[in-house]
C-alpha beads as a LAMMPS data file, in Angstrom:
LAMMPS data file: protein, C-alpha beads

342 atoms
341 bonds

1 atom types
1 bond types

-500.0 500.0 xlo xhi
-500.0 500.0 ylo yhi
-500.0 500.0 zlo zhi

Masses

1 110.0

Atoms # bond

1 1 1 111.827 -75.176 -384.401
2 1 1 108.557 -77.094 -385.061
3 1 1 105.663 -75.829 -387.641
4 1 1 103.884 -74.998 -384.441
5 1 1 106.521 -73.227 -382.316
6 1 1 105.691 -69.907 -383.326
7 1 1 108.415 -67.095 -384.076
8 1 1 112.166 -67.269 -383.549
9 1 1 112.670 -67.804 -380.191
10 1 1 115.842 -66.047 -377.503
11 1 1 118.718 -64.683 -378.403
12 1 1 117.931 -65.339 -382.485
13 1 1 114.754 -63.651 -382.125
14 1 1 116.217 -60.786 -380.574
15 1 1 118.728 -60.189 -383.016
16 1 1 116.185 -60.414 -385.529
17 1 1 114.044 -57.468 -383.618
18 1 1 117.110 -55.496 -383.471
19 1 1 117.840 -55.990 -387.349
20 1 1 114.396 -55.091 -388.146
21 1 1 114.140 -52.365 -386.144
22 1 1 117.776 -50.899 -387.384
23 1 1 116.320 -51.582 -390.744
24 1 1 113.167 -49.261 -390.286
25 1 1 115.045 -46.956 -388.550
26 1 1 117.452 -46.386 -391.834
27 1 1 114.654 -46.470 -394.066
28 1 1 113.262 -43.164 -392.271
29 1 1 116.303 -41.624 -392.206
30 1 1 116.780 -41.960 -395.652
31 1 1 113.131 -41.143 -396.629
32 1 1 112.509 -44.533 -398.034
33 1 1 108.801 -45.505 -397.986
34 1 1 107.801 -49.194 -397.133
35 1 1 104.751 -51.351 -395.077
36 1 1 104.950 -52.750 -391.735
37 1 1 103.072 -55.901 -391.918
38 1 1 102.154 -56.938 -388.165
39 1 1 100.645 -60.517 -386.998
40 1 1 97.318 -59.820 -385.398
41 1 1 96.406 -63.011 -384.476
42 1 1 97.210 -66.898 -385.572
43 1 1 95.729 -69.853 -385.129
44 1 1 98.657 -73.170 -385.410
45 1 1 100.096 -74.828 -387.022
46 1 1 101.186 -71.536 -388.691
47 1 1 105.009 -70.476 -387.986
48 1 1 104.275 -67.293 -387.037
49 1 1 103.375 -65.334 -383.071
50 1 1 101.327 -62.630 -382.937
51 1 1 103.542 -59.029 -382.462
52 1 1 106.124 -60.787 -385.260
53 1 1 106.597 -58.529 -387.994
54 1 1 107.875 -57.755 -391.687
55 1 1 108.586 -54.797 -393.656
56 1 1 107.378 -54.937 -397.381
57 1 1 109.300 -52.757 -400.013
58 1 1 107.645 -50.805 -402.997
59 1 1 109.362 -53.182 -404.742
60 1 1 108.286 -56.173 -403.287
61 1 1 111.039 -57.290 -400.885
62 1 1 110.281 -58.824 -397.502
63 1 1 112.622 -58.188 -394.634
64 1 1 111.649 -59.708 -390.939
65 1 1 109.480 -62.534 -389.871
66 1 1 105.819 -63.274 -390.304
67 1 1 105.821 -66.870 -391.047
68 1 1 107.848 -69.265 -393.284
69 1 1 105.866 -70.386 -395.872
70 1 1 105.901 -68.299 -399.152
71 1 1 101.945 -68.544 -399.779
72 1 1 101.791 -66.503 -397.251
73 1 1 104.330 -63.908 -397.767
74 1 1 103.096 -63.497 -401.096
75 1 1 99.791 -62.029 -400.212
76 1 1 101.486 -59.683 -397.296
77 1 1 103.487 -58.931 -399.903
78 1 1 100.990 -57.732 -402.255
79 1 1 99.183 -56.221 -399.714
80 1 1 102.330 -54.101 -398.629
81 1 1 102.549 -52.539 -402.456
82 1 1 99.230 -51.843 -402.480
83 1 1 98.874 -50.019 -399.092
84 1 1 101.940 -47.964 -400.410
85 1 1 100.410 -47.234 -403.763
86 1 1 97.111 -46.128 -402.112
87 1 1 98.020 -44.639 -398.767
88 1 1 95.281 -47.063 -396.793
89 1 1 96.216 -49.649 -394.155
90 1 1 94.758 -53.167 -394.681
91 1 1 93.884 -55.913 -392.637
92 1 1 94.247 -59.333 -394.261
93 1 1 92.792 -62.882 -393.284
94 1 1 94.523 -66.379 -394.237
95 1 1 92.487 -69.401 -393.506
96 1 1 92.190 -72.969 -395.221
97 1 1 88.514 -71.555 -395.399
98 1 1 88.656 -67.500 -396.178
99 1 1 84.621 -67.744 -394.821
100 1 1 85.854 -68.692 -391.760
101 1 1 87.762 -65.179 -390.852
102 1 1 85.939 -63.293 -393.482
103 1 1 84.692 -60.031 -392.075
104 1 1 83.613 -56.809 -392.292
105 1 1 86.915 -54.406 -392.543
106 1 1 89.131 -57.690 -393.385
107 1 1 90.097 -59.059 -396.612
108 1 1 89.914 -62.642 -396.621
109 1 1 92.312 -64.957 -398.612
110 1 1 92.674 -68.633 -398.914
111 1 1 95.662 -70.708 -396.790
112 1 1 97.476 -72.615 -399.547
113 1 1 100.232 -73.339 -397.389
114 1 1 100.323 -77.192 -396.800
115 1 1 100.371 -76.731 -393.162
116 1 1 97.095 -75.276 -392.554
117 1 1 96.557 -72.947 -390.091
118 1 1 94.980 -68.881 -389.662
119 1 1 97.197 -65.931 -389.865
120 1 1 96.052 -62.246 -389.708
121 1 1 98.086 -59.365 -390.510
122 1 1 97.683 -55.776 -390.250
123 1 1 99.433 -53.657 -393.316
124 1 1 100.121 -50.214 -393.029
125 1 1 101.927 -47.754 -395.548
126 1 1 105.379 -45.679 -393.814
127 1 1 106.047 -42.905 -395.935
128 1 1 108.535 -40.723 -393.692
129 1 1 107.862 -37.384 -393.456
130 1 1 110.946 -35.859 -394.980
131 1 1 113.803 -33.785 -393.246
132 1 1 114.433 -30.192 -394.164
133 1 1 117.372 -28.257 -392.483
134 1 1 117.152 -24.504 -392.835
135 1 1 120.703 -22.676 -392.120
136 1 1 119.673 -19.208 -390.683
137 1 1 117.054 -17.132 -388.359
138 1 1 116.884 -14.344 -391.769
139 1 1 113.109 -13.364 -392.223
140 1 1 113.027 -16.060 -395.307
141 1 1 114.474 -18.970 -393.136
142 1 1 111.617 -18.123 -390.546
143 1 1 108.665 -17.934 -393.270
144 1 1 109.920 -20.836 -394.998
145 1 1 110.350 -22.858 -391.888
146 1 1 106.272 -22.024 -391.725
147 1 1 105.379 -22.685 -395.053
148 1 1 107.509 -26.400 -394.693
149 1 1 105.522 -27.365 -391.679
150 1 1 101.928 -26.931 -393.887
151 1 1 103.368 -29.529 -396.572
152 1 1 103.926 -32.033 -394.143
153 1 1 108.145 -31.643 -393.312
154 1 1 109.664 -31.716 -390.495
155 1 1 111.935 -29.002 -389.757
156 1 1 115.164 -28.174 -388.396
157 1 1 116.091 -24.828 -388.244
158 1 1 119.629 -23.390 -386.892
159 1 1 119.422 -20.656 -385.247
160 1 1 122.261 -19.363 -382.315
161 1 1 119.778 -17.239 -380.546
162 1 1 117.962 -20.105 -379.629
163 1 1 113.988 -18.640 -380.661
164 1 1 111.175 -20.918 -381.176
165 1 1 110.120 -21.452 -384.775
166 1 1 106.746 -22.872 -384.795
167 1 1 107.317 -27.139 -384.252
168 1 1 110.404 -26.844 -385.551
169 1 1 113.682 -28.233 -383.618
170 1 1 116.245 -25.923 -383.303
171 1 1 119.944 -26.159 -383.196
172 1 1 121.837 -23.216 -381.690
173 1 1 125.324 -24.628 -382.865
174 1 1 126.681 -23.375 -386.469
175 1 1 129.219 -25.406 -386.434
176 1 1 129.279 -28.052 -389.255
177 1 1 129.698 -31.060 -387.325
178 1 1 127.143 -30.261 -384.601
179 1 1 124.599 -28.986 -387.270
180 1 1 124.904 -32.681 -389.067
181 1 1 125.136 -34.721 -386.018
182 1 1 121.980 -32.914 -385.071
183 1 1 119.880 -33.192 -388.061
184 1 1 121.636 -36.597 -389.972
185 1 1 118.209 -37.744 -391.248
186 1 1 117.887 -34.237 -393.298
187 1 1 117.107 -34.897 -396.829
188 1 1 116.652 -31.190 -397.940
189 1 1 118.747 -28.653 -396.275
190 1 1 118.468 -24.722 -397.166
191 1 1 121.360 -21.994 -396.561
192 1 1 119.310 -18.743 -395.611
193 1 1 121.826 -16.782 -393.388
194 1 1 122.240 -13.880 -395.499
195 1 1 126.128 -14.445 -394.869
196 1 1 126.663 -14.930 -391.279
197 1 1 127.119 -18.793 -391.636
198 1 1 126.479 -19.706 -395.053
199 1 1 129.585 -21.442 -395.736
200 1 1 129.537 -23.433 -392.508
201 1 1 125.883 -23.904 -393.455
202 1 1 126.856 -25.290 -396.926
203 1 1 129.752 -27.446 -395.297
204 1 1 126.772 -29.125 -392.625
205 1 1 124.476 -30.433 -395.642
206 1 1 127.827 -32.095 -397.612
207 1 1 128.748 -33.733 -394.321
208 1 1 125.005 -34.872 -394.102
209 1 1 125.191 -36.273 -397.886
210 1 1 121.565 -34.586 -398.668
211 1 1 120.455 -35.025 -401.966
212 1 1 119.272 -31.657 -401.954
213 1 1 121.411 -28.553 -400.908
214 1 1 120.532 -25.154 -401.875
215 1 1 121.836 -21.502 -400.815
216 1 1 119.825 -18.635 -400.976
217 1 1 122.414 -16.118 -402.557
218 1 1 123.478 -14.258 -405.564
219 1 1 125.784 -16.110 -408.139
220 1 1 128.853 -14.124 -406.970
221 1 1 128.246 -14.449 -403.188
222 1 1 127.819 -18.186 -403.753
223 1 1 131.607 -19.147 -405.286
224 1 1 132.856 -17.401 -402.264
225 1 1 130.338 -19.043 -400.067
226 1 1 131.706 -22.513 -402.155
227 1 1 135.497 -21.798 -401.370
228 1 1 134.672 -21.264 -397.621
229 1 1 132.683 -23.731 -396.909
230 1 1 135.403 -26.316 -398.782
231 1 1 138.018 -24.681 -396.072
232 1 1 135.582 -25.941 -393.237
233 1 1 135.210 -29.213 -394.878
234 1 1 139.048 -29.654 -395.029
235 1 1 141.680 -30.538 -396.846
236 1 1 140.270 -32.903 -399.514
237 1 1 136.998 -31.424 -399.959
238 1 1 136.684 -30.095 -403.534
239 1 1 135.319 -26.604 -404.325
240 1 1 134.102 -27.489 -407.628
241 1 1 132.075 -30.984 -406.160
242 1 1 130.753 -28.527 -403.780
243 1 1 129.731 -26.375 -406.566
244 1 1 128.113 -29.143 -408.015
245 1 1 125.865 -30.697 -405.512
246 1 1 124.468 -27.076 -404.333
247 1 1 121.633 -24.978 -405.914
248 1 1 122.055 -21.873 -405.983
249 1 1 120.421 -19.083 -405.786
250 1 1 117.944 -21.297 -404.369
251 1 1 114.240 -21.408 -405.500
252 1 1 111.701 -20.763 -408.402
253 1 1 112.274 -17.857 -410.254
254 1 1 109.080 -15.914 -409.934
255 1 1 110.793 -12.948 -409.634
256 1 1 111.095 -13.044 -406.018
257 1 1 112.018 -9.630 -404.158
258 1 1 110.689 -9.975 -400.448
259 1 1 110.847 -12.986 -397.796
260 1 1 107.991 -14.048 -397.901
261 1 1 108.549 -14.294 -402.365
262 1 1 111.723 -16.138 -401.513
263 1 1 110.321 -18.643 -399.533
264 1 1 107.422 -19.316 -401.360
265 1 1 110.061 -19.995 -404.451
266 1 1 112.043 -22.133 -402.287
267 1 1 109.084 -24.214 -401.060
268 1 1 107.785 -24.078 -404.607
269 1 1 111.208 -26.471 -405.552
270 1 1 110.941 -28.426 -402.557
271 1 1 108.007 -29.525 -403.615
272 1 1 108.629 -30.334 -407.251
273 1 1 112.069 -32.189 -405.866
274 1 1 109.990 -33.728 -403.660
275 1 1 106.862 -35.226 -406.283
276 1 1 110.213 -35.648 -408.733
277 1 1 112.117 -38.105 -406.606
278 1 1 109.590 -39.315 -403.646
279 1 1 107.427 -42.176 -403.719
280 1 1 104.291 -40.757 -402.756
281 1 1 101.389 -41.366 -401.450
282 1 1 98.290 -41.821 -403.974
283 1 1 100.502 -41.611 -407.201
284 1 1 99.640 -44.929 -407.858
285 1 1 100.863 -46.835 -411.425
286 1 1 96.904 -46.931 -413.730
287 1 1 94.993 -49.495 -412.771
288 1 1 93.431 -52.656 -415.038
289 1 1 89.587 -52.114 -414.325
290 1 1 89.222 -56.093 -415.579
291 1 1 91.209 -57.431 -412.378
292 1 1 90.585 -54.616 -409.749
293 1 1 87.706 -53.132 -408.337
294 1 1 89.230 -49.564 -407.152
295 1 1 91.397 -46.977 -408.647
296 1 1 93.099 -44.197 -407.109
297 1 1 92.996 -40.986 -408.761
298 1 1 96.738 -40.343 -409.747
299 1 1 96.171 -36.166 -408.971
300 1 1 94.003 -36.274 -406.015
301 1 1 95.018 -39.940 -404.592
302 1 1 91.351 -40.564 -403.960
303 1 1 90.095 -44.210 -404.191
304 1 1 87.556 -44.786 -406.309
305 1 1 85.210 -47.238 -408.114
306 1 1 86.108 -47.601 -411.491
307 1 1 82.545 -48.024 -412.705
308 1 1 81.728 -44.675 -410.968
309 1 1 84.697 -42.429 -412.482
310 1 1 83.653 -39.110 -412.610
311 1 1 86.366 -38.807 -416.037
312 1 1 88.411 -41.750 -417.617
313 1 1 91.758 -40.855 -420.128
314 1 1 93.450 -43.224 -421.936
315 1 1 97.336 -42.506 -421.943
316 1 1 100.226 -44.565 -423.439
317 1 1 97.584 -47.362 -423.576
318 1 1 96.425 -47.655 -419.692
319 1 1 93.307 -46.436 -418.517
320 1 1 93.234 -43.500 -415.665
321 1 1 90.565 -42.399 -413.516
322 1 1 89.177 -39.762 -411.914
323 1 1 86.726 -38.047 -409.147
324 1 1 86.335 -35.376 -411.479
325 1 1 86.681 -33.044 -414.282
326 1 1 88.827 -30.770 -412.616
327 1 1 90.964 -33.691 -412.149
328 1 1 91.029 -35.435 -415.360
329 1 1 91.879 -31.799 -417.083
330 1 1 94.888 -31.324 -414.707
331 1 1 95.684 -34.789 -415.685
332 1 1 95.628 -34.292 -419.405
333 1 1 97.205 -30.902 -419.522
334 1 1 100.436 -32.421 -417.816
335 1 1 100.545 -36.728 -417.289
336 1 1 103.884 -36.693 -416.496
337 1 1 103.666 -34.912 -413.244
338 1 1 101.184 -37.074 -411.899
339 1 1 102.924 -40.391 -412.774
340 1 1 105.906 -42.493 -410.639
341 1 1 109.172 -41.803 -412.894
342 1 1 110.860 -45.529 -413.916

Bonds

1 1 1 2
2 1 2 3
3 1 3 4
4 1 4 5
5 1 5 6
6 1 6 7
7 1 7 8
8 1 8 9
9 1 9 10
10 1 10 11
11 1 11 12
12 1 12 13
13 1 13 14
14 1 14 15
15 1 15 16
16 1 16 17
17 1 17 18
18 1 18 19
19 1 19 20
20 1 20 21
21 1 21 22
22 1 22 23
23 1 23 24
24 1 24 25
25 1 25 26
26 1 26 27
27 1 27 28
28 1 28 29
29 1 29 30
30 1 30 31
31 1 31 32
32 1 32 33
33 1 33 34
34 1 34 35
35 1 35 36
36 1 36 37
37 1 37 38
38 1 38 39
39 1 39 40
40 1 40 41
41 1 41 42
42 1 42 43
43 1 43 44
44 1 44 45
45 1 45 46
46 1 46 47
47 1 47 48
48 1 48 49
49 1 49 50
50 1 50 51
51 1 51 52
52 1 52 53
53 1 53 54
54 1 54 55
55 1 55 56
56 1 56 57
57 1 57 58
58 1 58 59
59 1 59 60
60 1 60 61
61 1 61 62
62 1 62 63
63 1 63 64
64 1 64 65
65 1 65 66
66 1 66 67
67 1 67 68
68 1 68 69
69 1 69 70
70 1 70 71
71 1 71 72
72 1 72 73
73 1 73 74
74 1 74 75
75 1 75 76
76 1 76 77
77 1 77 78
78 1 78 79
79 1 79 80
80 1 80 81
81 1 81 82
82 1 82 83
83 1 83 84
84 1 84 85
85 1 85 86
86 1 86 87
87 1 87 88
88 1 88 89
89 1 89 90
90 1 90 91
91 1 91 92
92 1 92 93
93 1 93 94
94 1 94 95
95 1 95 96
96 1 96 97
97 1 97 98
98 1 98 99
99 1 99 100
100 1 100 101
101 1 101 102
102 1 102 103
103 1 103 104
104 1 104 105
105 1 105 106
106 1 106 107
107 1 107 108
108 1 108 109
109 1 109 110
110 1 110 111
111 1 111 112
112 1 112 113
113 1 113 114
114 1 114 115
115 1 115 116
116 1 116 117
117 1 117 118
118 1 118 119
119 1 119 120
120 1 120 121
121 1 121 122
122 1 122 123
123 1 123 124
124 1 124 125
125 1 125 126
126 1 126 127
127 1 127 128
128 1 128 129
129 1 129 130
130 1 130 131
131 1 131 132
132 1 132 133
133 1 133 134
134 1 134 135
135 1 135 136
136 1 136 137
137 1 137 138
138 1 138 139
139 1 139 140
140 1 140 141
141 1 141 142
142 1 142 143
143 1 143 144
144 1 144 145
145 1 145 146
146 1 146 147
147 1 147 148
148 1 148 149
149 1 149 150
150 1 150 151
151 1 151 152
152 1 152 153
153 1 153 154
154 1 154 155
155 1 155 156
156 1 156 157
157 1 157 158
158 1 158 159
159 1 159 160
160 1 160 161
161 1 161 162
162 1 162 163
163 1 163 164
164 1 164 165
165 1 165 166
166 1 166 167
167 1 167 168
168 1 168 169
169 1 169 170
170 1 170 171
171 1 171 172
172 1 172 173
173 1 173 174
174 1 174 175
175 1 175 176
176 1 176 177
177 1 177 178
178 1 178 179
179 1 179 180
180 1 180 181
181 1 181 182
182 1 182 183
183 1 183 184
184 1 184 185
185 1 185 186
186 1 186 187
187 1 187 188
188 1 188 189
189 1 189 190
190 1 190 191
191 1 191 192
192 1 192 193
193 1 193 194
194 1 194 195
195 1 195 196
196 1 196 197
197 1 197 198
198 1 198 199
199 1 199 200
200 1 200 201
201 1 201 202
202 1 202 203
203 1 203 204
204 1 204 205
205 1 205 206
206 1 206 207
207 1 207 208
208 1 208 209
209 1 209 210
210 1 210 211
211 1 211 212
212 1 212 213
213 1 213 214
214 1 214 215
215 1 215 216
216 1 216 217
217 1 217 218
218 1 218 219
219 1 219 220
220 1 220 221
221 1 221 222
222 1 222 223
223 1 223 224
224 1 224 225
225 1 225 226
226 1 226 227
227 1 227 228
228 1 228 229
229 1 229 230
230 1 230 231
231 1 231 232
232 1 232 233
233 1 233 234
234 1 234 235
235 1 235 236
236 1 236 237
237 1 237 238
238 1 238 239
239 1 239 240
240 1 240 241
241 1 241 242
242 1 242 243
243 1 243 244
244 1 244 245
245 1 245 246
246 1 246 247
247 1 247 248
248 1 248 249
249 1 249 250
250 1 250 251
251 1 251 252
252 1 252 253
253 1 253 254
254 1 254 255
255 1 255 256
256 1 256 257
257 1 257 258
258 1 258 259
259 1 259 260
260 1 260 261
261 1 261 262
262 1 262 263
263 1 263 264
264 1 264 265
265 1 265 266
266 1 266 267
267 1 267 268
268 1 268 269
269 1 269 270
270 1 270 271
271 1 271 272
272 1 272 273
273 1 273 274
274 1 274 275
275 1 275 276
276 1 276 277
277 1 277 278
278 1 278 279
279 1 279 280
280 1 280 281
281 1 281 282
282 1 282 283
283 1 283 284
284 1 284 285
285 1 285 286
286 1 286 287
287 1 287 288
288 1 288 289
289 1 289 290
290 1 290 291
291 1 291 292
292 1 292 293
293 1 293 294
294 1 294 295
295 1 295 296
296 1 296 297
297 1 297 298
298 1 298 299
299 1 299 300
300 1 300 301
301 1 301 302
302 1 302 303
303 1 303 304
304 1 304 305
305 1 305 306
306 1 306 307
307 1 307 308
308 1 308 309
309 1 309 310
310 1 310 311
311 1 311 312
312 1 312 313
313 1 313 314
314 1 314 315
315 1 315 316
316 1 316 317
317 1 317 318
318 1 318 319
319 1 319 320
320 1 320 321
321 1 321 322
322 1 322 323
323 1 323 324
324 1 324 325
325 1 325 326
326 1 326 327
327 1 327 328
328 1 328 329
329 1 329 330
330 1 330 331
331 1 331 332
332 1 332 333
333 1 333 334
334 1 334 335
335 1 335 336
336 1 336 337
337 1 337 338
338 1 338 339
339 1 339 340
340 1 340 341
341 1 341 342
């Protein structure tokens, strides 16, 4: 392939577009955020075609194709992390001359590549919208299948009488292998049958491998719920590993008593699972004010001009800020909630 040939060409290229797209497709399933980096237009001798593409990691891998030469997959690179720490697409310019393709609503950067050549990419933040699977048509499956839909999930509810539940998909099958074939991507699932398929509920979110299982039941009901459940799984599946991987009774305790309390407690964890072990949008690592000129406020995610903070704090010797009071306080009374765990 010559410098100006463009992308990989036939049955390579293909295979490449199939790997990439496999690629993304696993990273949803699994909840793993990343950038899509997208050529918009090139001018040659760059390696590169416009449509090629390139996902960026938070951690600052490159999978996929957007040309060869590593001045320029440096800045997609960086461009990637930072559209995932702020939650805003960017459009970035490579030229020999930035002047030449610098414009309003695109950054600009210099071609250092020997080669020459203009490359534009557009770099957008994924964050998947993560899976919950609710076992059950009880009235706290149904309100909490509601209350999921307002945080941004998307939800799978089974349910054998086949109702609508808001946008949620439904599954009429209880059987474990169905349920998991149905919803694989699921990264939360909840047991709310009030015992007319909890075990083969339980048994579904094992076979699924989510990180997060939980069972809305007493203590007692739940080590019979266990042993079934391990009898649907068969004979190697391990009551006690069960017992391990699934929270129960599910929720908060705020002293729940009625559906609607129930689901409100169980949303309440999602959501502190979710902050705990997501990488989200706007929680962006403090940034140095002498090399950047925005900040995102880590409790809000709003950008903002450094210079123009509403409320700065100092904490374990970086520099936050902040739209506003109400922010900054929220900040101080609890840091840790508001910052990406190591």
């Amino acid at each position: 392939m010559t410098e100006d040939s463009g992308s990989i060409d036939g049955a390579a290229g293909d295979a490449a577009d199939d790997r990439l797209a496999a690629l993304e497709a696993e990273w949803r399933a699994d909840g793993t955020p990343f950038a899509r980096a997208t050529v918009v237009r090139r001018e040659p001798p760059v390696s590169a075609a416009v449509g090629d593409q390139a996902l960026v990691t938070p951690e600052g891998e490159l999978e996929g194709w957007i040309g060869g030469a590593a001045c320029a997959q440096d800045t997609v690179i960086e461009a990637g992390q930072r559209a995932l720490s702020t939650g805003e697409p960017v459009l970035i310019g490579l030229a020999p001359d930035p002047d030449d393709v610098d414009r309003p609503g695109l950054e600009a950067h210099p071609m250092t590549c020997h080669s020459g050549g203009t490359l534009e990419v557009f770099v957008e933040p994924v964050v998947p919208t993560p899976g919950l699977l609710i076992i059950g048509r009880s009235p706290a499956a149904r309100r909490l299948a509601r209350l999921a839909e307002t945080v941004g999930m998307g939800v799978t509810i089974v349910d054998p009488e086949g109702d609508r539940h808001g946008n949620a998909a439904v599954v009429t099958s209880t059987e474990p292998a169905d349920i998991a074939a149905a919803a694989a991507d699921a990264r939360y699932v909840v047991v709310a049958s009030m015992g007319a398929y909890d075990a083969r509920g339980v048994a579904a979110g094992v076979l699924i491998d989510a990180p997060y299982i939980a069972l809305i039941a007493s203590g007692e009901r739940a080590a019979t719920v266990f042993e079934r459940a391990a009898d649907h799984l068969g004979d190697d599946a391990d009551v006690e590993a069960i017992t391990d991987r699934v929270t129960a009774p599910a929720g908060i305790d705020i002293g729940a008593k009625t559906p609607d309390d129930i689901a409100v407690s169980v949303l309440a964890e999602l959501v502190e699972r979710r902050r705990r072990t997501d990488t989200a949008i706007g929680e962006a690592p403090a940034i140095d004010d002498s090399t950047a000129d925005d900040a995102v406020d880590p409790v809000c995610g709003m950008t903002i001009d450094p210079e123009g903070a509403a409320a700065t704090i100092e904490h374990d010797g970086a520099t936050y800020y902040f739209c506003c009071q109400g922010c900054a306080d929220t900040f101080e009374a609890a840091p840790a909630d508001y910052l990406q765990e190591a």
